[in-house]
N, C-alpha and C positions, 0 to 999 in steps of 0.2 A: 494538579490537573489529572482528571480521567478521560479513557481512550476506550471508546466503544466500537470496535470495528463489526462490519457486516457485508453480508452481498458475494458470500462466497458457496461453492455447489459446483452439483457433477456436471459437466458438459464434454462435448464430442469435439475432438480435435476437428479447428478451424472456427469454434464459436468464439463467443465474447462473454465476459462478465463486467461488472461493474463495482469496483468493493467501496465503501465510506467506511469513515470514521468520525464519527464523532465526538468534538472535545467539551468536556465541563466549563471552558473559559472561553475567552473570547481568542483565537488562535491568533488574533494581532500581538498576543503578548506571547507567544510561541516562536522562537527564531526560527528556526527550522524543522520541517517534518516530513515524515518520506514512508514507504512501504520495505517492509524486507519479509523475506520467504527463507524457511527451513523445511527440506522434504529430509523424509525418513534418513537416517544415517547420516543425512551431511548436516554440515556447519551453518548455522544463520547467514542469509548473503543479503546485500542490497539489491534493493530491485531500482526504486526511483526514490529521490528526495527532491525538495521543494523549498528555496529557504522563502523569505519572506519579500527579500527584494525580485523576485520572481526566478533566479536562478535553478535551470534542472540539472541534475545527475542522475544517468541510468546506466543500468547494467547493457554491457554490449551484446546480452539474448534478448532484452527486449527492446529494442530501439526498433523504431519504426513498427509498432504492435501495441504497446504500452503509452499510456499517457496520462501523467499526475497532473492533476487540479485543485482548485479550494474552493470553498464559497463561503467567504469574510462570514457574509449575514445569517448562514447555518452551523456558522463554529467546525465546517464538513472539509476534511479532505477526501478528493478522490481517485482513484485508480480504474480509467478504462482499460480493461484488456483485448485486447482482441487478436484471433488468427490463433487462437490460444495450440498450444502444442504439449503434448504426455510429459516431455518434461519441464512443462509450469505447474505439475502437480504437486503444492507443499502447502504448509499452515501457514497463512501471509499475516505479518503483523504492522500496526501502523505504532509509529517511533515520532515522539517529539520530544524537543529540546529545551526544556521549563527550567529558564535561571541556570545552564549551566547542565544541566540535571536530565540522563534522557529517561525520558518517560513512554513505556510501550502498552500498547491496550491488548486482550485479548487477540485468539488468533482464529483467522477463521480460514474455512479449508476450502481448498479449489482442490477439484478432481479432474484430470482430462483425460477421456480413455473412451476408445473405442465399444 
């Protein structure tokens, strides 16, 4: 499977983005998928996951701001952000779990700064 993510860009603290991912398969055969972010110097962190029976996991910076989605029929997962703050500024990647196996697509950048 491939991972096309999009929908990332500079915004002003307090706005909102919207990022996708697109999978080459059909994500019904994906156990779990989720977004994670790495800014400058630091480590990969999770941000939100999604498995298939509809359970979430999020970081405890973005709860209540964040919200992961899917839509079966576009193979799409999503991530609204919103209320965005300077430090959600990192390369967000979208992570699936194919047979075991994770799989991360591209990363694309959110800036948030004044």
């Amino acid at each position: 499977v491939q991972l096309q993510a999009s929908g990332g860009g500079s915004v002003q603290p307090g706005g909102s983005l919207k990022l996708s991912c697109v999978a080459s398969t059909t994500i019904f055969s994906l156990k779990d998928m989720g977004w994670y972010r790495q800014a400058p110097g630091k480590q990969r962190e999770l941000v939100a996951t999604l498995t298939n029976g509809g359970r979430t996991n999020k970081a405890e910076s973005v709860k209540g701001r964040f919200f992961i989605s899917r839509d079966y029929a576009k193979n799409t997962l999503f991530l609204q952000m919103n209320n965005l703050k300077p430090e959600d500024t990192a390369v967000y990647y979208c992570n699936a779990i194919d047979n075991g196996r994770p799989v991360w697509g591209q990363g694309t950048q959110v800036t948030v700064s004044s």
